[in-house]
Structures are given as C-alpha cells and as structure tokens.
mmCIF file of the C-alpha atoms, coordinates in Angstrom:
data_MODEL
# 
_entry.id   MODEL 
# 
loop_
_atom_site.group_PDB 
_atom_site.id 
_atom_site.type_symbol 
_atom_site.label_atom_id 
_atom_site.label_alt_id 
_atom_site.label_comp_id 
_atom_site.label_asym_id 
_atom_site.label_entity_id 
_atom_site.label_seq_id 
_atom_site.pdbx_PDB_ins_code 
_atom_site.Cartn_x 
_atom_site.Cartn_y 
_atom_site.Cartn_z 
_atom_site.occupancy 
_atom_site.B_iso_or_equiv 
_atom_site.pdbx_formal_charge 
_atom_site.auth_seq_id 
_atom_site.auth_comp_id 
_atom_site.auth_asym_id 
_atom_site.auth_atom_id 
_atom_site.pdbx_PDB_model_num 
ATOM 1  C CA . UNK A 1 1  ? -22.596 25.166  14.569  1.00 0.00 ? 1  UNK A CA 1 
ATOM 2  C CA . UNK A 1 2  ? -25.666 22.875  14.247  1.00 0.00 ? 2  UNK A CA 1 
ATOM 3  C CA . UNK A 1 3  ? -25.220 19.254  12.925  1.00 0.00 ? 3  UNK A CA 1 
ATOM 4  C CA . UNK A 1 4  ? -26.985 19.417  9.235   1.00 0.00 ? 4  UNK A CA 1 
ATOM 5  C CA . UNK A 1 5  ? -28.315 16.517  7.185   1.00 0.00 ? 5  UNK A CA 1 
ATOM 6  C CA . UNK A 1 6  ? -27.148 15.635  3.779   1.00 0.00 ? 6  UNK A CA 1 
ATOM 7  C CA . UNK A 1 7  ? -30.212 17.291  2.527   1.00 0.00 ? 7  UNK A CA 1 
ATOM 8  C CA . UNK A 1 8  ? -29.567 20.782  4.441   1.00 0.00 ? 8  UNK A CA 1 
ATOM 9  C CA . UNK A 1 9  ? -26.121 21.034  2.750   1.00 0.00 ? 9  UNK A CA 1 
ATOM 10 C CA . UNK A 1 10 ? -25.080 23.198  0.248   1.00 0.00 ? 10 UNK A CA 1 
ATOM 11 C CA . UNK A 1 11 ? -23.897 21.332  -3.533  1.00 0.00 ? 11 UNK A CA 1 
ATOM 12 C CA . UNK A 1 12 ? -20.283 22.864  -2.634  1.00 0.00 ? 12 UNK A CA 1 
ATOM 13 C CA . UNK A 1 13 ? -20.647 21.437  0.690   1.00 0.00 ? 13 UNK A CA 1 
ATOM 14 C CA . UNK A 1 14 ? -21.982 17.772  -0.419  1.00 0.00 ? 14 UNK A CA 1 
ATOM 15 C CA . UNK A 1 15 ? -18.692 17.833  -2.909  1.00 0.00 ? 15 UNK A CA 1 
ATOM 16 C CA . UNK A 1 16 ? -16.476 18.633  -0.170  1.00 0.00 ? 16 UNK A CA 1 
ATOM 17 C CA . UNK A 1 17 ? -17.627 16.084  2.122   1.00 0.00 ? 17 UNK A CA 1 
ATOM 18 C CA . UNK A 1 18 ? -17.671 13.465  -0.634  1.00 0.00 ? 18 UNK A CA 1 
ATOM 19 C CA . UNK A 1 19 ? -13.848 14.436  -1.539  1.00 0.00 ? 19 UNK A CA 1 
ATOM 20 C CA . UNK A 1 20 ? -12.686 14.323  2.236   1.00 0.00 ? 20 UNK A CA 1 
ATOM 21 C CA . UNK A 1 21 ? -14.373 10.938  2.303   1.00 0.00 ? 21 UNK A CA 1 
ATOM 22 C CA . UNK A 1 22 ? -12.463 9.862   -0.643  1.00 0.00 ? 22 UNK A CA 1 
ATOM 23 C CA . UNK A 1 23 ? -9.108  11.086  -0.005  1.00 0.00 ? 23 UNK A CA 1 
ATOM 24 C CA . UNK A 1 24 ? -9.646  9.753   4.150   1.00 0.00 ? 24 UNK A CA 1 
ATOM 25 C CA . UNK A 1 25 ? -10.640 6.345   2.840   1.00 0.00 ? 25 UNK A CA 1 
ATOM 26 C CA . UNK A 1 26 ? -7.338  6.408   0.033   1.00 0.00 ? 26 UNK A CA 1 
ATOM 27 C CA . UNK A 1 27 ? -5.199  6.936   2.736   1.00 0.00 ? 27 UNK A CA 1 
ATOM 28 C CA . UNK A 1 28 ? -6.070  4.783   5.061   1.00 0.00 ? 28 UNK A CA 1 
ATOM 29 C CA . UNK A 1 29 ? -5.965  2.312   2.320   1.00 0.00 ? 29 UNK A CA 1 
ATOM 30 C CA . UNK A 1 30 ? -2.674  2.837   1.126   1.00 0.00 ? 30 UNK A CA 1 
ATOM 31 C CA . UNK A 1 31 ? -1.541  3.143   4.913   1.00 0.00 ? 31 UNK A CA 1 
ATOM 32 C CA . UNK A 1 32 ? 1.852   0.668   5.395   1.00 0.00 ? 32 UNK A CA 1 
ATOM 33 C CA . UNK A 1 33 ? 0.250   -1.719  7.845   1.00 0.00 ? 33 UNK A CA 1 
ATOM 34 C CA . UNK A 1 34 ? 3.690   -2.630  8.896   1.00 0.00 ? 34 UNK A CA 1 
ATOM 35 C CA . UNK A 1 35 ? 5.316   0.748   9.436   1.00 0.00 ? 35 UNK A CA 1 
ATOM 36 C CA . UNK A 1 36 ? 6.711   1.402   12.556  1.00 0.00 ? 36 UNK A CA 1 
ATOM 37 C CA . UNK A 1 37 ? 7.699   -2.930  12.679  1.00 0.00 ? 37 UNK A CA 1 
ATOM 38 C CA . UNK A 1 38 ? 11.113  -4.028  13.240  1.00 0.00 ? 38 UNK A CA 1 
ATOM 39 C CA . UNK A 1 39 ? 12.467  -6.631  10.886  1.00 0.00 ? 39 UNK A CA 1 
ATOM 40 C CA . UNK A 1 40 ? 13.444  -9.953  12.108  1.00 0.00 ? 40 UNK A CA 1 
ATOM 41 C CA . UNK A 1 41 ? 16.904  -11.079 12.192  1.00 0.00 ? 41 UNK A CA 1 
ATOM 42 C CA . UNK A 1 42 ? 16.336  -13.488 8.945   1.00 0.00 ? 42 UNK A CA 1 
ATOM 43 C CA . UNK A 1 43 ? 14.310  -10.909 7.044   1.00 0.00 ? 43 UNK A CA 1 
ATOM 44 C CA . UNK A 1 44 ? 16.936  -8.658  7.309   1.00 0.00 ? 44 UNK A CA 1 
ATOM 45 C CA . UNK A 1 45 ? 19.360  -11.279 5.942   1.00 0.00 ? 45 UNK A CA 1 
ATOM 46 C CA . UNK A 1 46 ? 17.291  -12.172 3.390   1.00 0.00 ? 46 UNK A CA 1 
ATOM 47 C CA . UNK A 1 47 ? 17.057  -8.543  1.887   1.00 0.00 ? 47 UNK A CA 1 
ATOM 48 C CA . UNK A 1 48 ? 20.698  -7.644  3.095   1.00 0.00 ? 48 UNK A CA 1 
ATOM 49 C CA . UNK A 1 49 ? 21.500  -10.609 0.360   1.00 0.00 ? 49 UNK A CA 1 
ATOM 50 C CA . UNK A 1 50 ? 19.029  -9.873  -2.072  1.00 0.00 ? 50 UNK A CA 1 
ATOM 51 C CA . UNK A 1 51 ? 20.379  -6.232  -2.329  1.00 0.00 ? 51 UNK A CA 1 
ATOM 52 C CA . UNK A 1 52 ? 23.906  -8.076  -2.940  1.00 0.00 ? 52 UNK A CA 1 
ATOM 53 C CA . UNK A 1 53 ? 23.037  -10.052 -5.629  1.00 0.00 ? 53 UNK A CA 1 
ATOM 54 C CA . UNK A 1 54 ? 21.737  -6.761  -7.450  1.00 0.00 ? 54 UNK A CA 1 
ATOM 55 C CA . UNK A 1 55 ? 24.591  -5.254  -7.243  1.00 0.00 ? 55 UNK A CA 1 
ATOM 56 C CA . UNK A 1 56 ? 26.745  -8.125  -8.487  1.00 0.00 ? 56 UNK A CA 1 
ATOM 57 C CA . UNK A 1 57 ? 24.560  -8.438  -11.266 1.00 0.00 ? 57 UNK A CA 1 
ATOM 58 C CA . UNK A 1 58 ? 23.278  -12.191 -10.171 1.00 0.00 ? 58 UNK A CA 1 
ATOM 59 C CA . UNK A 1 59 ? 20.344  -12.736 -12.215 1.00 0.00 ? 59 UNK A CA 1 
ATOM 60 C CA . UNK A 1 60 ? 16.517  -12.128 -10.722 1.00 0.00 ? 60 UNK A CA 1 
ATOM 61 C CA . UNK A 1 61 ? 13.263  -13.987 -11.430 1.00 0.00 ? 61 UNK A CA 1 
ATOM 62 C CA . UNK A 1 62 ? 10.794  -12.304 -13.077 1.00 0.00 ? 62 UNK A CA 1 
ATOM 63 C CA . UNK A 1 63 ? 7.698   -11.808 -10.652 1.00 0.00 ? 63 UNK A CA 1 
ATOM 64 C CA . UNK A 1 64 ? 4.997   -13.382 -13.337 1.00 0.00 ? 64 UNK A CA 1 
ATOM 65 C CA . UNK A 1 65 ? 7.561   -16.954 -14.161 1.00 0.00 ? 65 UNK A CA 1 
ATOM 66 C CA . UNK A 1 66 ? 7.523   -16.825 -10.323 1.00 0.00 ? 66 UNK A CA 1 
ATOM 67 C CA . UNK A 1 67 ? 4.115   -16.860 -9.507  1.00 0.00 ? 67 UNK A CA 1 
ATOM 68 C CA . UNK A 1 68 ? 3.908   -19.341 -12.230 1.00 0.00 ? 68 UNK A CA 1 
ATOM 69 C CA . UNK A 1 69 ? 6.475   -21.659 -10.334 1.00 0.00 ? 69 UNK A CA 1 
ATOM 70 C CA . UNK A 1 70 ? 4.490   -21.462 -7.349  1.00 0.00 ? 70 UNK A CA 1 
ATOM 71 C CA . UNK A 1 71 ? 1.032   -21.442 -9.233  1.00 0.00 ? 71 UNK A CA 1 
ATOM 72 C CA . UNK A 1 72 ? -0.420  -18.413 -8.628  1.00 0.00 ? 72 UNK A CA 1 
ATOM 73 C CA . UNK A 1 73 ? -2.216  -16.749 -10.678 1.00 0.00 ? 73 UNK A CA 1 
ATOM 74 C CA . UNK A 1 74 ? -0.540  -13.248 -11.689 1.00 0.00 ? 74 UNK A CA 1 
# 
C-alpha cells in the first residue's frame, strides 16, 4: 500500500485516523504509571491500616479540609 498524505485521504479515512489518535493518546494518558511496581514495606502498612480503620468505622478526613490543612489548593 502506498504511504498517502492527509490530503490524498478519504473524509472516512481522515475521521478514522483522527479517532485512533484520540483514543491512542487517552490511553496512554490514563495508563497507571506505576503498574507492574511493588509496594514498599511501609506503604503497604500504611494502606493495610487505613483499610482497618474503614472497617472499624474510625472516622476519615475529607480530601478538600485536607488539602486545606496542608494548603493546597483543591
């Protein structure tokens, strides 16, 4: 097959391309750059316990009073 130009492709074609484009670029964007990582020994602790207090009912902190404890803007 001969390499075409934008310009020698079809409307069907130049949609096609466009969507492939947009649905490569989506997932490499909402890739998990840390898949495949192990978790480190305190990590693992540190969810381990946070799982814990869920399921006692312990109370959590709201992300957005959080952020504002730390001063970030949320």
């Amino acid at each position: 097959m001969a390499i075409k130009t934008i310009s020698d492709l079809s409307i069907d074609e130049f949609k096609s391309l466009i969507k492939n484009t947009i649905v490569e670029t989506l997932a490499e964007m909402m890739a998990d750059p840390d898949r495949g990582l192990e978790l480190t020994p305190t990590i693992e602790q540190q969810l381990k316990e946070s799982v814990a207090a869920l399921e006692t009912g312990t109370e959590t902190i709201p992300a957005d009073k959080l952020a504002a404890d730390l001063g970030l803007e949320w």
